[in-house]
C-alpha positions as CSV (number, residue, x, y, z in Angstrom):
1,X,20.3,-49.8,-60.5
2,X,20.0,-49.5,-56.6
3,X,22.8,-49.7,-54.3
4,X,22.5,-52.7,-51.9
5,X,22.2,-51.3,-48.4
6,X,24.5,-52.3,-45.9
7,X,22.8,-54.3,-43.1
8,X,24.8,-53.2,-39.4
9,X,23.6,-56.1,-36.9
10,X,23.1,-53.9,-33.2
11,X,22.8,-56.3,-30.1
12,X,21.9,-54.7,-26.4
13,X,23.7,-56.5,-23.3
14,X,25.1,-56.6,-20.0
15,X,28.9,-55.8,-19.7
16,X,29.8,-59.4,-17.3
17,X,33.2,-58.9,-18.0
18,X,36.3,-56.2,-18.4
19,X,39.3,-58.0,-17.1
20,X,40.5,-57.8,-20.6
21,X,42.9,-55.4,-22.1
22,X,40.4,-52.9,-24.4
23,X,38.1,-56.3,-24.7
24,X,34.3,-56.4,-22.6
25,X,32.3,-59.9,-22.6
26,X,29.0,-58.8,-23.5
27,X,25.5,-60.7,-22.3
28,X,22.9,-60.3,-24.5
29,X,19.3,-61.9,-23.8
30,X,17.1,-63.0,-26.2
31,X,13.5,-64.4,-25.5
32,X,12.0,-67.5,-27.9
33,X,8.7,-69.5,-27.9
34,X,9.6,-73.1,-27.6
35,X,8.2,-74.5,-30.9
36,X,6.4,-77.7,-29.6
37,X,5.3,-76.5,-25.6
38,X,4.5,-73.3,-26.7
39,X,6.3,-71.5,-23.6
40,X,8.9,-68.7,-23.4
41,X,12.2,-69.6,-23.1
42,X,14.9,-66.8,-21.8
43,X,18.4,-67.6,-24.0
44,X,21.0,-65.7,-23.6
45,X,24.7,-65.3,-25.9
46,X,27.8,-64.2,-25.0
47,X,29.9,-61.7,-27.2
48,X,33.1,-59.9,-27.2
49,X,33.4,-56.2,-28.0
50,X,36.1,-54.1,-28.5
51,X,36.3,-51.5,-26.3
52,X,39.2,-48.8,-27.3
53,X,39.2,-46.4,-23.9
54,X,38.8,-49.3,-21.1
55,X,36.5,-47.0,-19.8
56,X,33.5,-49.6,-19.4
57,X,33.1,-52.0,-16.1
58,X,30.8,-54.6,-15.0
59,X,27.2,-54.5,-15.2
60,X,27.0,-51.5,-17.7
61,X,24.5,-51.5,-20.4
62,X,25.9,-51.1,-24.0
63,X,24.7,-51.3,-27.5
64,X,27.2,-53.3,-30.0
65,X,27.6,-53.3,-33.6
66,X,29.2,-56.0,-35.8
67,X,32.5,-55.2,-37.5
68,X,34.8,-56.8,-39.3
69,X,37.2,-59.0,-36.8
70,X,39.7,-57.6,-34.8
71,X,40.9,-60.8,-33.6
72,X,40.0,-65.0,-33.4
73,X,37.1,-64.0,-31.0
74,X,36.4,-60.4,-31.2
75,X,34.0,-59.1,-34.4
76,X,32.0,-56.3,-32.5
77,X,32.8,-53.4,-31.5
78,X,30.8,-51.1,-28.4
79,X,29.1,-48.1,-30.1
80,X,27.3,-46.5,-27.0
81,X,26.8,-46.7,-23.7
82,X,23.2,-47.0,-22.9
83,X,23.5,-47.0,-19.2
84,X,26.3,-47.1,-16.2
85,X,25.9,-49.6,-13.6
86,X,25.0,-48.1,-9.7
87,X,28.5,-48.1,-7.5
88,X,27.4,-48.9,-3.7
């Protein structure tokens, strides 16, 4: 018999928020064709990630998998940073 492969859900978003303690709010944007109209329609969810090292801030870029929950809100976790946001 073959063994049933795990399925990992990966979501790319926006870091909006870090004023959590080793928690980021993560935007993720999704675009969907309106099923009567017919015309693209930008949604957008919000997550939270674990993030162990505080190290992320505000407007990064990260990649986040699905784990199993930490807490009553948190089931995903950062895996990699896919860009930093510009400082001014």
């Amino acid at each position: 018999m073959g063994e049933a492969q795990k399925i990992t859900r990966t979501l790319i978003g926006k870091v909006v928020s870090n004023k959590m303690d080793k928690t980021v709010t993560v935007l993720v944007p999704r675009s969907v064709k309106h099923p009567l109209i017919g015309k693209v329609i930008r949604l957008s969810s919000k997550f939270h990630a674990h993030d162990e090292k505080n190290e992320l801030g505000e407007g990064d870029m990260v990649e986040i998998t699905e784990s199993k929950p930490i807490s009553k809100h948190k089931s995903w976790v950062v895996t990699k940073v896919v860009s930093k946001a510009r400082t001014i």
